[in-house]
C-alpha positions in Angstrom: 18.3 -62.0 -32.3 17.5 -62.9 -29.2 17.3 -66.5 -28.1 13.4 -67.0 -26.5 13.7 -67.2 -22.8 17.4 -65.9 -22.4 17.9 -62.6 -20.4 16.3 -60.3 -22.6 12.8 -62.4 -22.7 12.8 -62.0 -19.0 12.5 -58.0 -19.0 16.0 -57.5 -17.1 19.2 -58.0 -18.2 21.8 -59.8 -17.4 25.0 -58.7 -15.2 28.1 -59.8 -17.3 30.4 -60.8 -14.4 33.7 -59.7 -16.3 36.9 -58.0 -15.0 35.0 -54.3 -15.4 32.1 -55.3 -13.4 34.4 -56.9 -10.5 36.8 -53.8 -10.6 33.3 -51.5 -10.1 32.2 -54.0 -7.4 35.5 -53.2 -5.8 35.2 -49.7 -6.5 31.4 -49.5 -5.0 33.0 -51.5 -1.5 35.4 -48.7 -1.2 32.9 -46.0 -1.6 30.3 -48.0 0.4 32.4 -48.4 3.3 34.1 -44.5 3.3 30.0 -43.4 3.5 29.6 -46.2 5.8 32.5 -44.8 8.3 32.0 -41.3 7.6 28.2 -41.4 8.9 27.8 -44.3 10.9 27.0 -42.4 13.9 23.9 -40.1 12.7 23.1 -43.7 10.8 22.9 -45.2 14.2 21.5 -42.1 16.1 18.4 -42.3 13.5 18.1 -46.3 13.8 18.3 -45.8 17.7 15.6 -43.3 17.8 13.0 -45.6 15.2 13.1 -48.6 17.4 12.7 -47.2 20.3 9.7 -45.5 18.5 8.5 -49.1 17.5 9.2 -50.7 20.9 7.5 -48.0 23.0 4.0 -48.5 21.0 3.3 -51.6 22.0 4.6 -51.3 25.5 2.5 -50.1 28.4 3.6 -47.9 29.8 6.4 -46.9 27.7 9.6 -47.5 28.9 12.4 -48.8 26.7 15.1 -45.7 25.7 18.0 -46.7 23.1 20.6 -44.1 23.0 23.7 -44.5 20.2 27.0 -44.0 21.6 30.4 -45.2 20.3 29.2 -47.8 17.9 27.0 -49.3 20.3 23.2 -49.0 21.3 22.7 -49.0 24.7 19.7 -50.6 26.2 17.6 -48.8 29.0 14.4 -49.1 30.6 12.6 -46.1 32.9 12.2 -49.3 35.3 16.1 -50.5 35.4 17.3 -49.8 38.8 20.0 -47.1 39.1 22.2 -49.4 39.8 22.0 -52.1 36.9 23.9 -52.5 33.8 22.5 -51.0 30.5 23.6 -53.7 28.0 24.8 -52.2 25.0 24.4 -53.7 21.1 27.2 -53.7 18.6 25.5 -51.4 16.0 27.6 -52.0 13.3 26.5 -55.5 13.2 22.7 -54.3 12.3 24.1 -52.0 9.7 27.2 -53.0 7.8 25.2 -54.6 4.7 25.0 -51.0 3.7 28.2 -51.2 2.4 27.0 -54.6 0.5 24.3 -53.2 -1.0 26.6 -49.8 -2.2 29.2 -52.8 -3.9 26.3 -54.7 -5.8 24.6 -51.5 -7.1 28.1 -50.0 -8.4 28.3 -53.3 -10.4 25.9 -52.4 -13.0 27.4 -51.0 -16.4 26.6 -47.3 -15.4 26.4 -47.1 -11.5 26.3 -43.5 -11.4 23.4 -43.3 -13.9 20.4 -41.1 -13.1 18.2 -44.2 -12.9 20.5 -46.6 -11.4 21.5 -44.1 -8.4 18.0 -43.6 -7.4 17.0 -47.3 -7.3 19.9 -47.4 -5.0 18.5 -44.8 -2.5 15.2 -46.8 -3.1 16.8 -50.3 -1.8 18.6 -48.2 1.1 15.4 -46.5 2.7 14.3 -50.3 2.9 17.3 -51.4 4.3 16.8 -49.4 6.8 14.0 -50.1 7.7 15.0 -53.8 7.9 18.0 -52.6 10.0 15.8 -51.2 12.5 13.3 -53.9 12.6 16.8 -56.1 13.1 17.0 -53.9 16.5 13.7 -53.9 17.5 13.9 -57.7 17.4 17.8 -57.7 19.0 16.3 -55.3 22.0 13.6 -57.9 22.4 16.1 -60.9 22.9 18.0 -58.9 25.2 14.7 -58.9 27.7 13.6 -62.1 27.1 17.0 -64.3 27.6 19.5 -61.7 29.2 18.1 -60.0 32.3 17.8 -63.3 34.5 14.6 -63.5 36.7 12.9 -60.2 35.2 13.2 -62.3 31.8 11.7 -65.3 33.0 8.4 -63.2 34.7 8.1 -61.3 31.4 8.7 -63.6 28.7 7.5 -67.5 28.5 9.6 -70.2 27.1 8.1 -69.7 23.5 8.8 -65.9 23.2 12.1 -66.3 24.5 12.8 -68.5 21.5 11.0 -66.4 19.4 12.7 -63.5 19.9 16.4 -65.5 20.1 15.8 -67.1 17.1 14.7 -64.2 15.3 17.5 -62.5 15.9 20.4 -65.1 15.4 18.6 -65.6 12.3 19.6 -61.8 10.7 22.9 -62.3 12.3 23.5 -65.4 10.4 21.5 -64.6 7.6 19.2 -62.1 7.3 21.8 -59.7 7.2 23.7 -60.9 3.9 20.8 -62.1 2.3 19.2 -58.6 2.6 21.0 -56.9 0.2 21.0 -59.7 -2.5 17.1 -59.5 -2.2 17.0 -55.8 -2.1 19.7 -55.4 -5.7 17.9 -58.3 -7.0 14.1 -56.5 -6.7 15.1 -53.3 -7.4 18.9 -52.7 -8.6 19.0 -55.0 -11.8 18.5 -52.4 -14.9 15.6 -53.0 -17.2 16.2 -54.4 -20.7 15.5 -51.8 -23.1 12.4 -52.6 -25.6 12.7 -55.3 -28.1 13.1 -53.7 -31.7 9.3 -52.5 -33.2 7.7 -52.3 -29.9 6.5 -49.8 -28.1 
């Protein structure tokens, strides 16, 4: 019988951390980080192409292009001289958590179960969404503390921190807490109904 308010009174159950679950964490790294290599470059091509979506809404007129090219997104603006340096962004520092989230989700007791597998996919569209958000807000820090005097006409001391700080915050942590939250709201398997209950 269950003991009130231990795992099962709570509605989820509990991951046993045993050697099983650590070898299938291990296992789901592995597998995480082969998918992770063997289509990082669509993966960045697609994040590329949604921020610069995002960006060029609110900017009049629209000018920002991000273009993924050898694990890096290069920064370009219609209004760069010809002659100017197009940073470019370490992609796979937006989107390596990906291979996080593939090790926490394989350590469930059946990570290749119907149910289990399409929570994953569930957690990975939002990942993604926070990845790209993560490069909307890197692009922004790039024009507001990188580009010298252009940055100081454009962006006020306030937005420069803004932007900075909202970035260096996924870098430190945003970016490893993501997946936690993301297993944690949707990956954990339901308890199965208590006995006599519908």
């Amino acid at each position: 019988m269950a003991r009130p308010g231990g795992p099962e009174a709570s509605g989820r159950l509990a991951i046993r951390v045993d050697r099983r679950s650590i070898l299938r964490l291990g296992g789901g790294f592995v597998a995480g980080l082969a998918v992770w290599f063997a289509f990082a470059a669509p993966y960045e091509r697609s994040m590329a192409a949604a921020a610069q979506a995002v960006l060029r809404v609110f900017e009049k007129p629209p000018v920002t292009r991000l273009e993924a090219s050898g694990g890096e997104i290069i920064v370009d603006r219609s209004d760069f001289p010809e002659t100017s340096p197009r940073p470019g962004l370490p992609a796979g520092d937006l989107h390596f958590n990906f291979v996080l989230l593939c090790a926490l989700f394989a350590m469930t007791p059946r990570p290749l179960s119907p149910s289990n597998f399409g929570r994953f996919w569930i957690a990975a569209a939002i990942l993604w969404i926070v990845q790209v958000l993560a490069l909307v807000v890197q692009v922004e820090s790039v024009y507001a503390t990188r580009l010298g005097p252009w940055s100081e006409a454009h962006y006020g001391p306030v937005a420069r921190n803004l932007w900075a700080g909202g970035f260096h915050f996924y870098l430190i942590a945003g970016r490893f807490a993501a997946p936690f939250v993301l297993w944690w709201a949707v990956g954990r398997p339901q308890a199965p109904p208590p006995a006599g209950k519908s």
